[in-house]
VEXKERO-466404 format. One record per atom (N, C-alpha, C): x, y, z; residue number from 0. Coordinates in nm, 3 decimals. Atoms other than C-alpha are relative to their C-alpha. Example, Ala and Ser with C-alpha at 12.3 -4.5 7.8 and 13.67 -1.06 7.14 Angstrom:
BEGIN
xx; yy; zz; num
0.089; -0.119; 0.000; 0
1.230; -0.450; 0.780; 0
0.090; 0.120; 0.000; 0
-0.082; -0.119; -0.006; 1
1.367; -0.106; 0.714; 1
-0.077; 0.109; 0.073; 1
***
This chain:
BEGIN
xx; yy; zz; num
0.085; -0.117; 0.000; 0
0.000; 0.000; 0.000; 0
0.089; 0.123; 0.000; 0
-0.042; -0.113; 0.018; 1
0.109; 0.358; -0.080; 1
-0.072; 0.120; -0.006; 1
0.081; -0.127; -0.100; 2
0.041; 0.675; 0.066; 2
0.075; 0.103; -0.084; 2
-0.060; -0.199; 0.023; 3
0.128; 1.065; -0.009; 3
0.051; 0.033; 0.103; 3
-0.099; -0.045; -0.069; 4
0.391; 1.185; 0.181; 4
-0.013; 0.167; 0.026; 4
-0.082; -0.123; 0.004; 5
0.410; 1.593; 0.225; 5
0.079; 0.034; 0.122; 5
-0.099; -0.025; -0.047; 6
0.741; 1.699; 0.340; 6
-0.022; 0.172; 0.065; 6
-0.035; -0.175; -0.008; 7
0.811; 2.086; 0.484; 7
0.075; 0.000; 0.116; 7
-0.095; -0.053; -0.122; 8
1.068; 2.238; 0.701; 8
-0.092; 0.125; 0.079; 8
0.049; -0.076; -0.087; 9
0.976; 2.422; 0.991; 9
0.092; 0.051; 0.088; 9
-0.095; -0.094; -0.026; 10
1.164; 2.719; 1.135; 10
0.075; -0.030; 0.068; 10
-0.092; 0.001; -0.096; 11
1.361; 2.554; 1.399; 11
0.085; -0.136; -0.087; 11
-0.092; 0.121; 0.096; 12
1.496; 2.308; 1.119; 12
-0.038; -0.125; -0.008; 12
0.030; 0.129; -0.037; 13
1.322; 2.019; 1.199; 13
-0.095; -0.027; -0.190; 13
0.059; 0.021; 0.135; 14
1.126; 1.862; 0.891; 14
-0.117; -0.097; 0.066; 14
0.124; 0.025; -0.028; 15
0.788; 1.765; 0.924; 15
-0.080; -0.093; -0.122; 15
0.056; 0.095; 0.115; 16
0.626; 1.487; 0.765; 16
-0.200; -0.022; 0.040; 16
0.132; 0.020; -0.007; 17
0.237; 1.442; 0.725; 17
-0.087; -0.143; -0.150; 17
0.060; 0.100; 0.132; 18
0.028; 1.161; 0.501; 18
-0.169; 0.078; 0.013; 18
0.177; -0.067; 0.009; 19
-0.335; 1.384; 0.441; 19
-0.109; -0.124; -0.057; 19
0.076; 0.087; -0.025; 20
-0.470; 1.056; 0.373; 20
-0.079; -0.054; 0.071; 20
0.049; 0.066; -0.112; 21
-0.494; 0.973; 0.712; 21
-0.020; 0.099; 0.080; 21
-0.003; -0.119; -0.071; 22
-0.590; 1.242; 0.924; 22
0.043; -0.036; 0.140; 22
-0.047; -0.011; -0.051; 23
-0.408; 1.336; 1.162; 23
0.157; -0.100; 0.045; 23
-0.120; 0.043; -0.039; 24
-0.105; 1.117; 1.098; 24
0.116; 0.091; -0.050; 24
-0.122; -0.138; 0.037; 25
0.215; 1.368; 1.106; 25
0.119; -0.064; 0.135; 25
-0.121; 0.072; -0.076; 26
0.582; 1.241; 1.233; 26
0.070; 0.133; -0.071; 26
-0.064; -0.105; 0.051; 27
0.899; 1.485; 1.199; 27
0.144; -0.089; -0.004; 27
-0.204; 0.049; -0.016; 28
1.319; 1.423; 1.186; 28
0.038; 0.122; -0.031; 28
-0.117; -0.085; 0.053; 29
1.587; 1.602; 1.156; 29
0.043; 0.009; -0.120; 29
-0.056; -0.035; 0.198; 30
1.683; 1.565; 0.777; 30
-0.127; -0.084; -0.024; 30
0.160; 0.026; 0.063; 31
1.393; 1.446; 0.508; 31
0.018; -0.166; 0.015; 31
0.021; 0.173; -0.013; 32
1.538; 1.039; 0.572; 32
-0.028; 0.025; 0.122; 32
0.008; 0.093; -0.125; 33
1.475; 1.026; 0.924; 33
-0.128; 0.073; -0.007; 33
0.175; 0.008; -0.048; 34
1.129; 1.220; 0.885; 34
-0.107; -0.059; -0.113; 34
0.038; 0.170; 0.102; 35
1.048; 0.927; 0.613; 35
0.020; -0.123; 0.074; 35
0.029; 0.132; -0.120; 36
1.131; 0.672; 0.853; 36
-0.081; 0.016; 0.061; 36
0.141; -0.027; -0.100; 37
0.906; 0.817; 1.092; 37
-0.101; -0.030; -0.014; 37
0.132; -0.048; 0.038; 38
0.638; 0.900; 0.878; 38
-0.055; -0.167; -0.025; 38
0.038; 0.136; 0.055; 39
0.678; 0.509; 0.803; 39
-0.084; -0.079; 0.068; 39
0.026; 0.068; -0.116; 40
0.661; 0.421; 1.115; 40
-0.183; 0.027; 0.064; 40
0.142; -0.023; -0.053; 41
0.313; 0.656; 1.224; 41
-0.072; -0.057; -0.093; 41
0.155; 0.066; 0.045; 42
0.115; 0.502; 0.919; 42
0.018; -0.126; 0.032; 42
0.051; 0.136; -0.092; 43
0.221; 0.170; 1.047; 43
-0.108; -0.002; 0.116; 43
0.076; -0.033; -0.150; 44
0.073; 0.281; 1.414; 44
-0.129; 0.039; -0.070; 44
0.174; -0.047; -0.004; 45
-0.268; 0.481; 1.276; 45
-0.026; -0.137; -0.088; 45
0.124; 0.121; 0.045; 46
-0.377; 0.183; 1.039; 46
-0.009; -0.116; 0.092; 46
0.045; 0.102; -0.126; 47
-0.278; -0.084; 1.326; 47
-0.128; 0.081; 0.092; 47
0.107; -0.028; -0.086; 48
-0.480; 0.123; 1.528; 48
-0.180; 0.037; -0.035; 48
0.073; 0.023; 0.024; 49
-0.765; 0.169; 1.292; 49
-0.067; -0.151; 0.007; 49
0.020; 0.160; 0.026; 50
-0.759; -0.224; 1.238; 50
-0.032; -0.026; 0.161; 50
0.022; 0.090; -0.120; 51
-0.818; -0.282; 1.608; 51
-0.168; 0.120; 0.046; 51
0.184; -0.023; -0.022; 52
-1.129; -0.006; 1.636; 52
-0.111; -0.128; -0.094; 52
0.107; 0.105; 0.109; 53
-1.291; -0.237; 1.321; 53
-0.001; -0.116; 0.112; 53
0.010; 0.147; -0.027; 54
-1.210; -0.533; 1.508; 54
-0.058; -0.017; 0.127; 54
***
């Protein structure tokens, strides 16, 4: 499965990751790979955690 990613820096340098797919999933890092790992990591967490309201 594949998602939309948007990237943006935010003034204290940090980089901010969001998927507007899922609302309200948003992870950050320090450079744009570690707030892509992240971001990997929160849509793992919100769809596990959708999958357990369904269930």
């Amino acid at each position: 499965m594949m998602f939309h990613v948007v990237l943006h820096s935010e003034e204290d340098g940090w980089i901010v990751a969001e998927c507007p797919a899922l609302p309200g999933c948003v992870s950050q890092g320090r450079d744009e790979k570690e707030a892509l790992v992240n971001i990997r990591e929160a849509i793992t967490g919100w769809l596990w955690a959708e999958d357990q309201k369904a269930g």
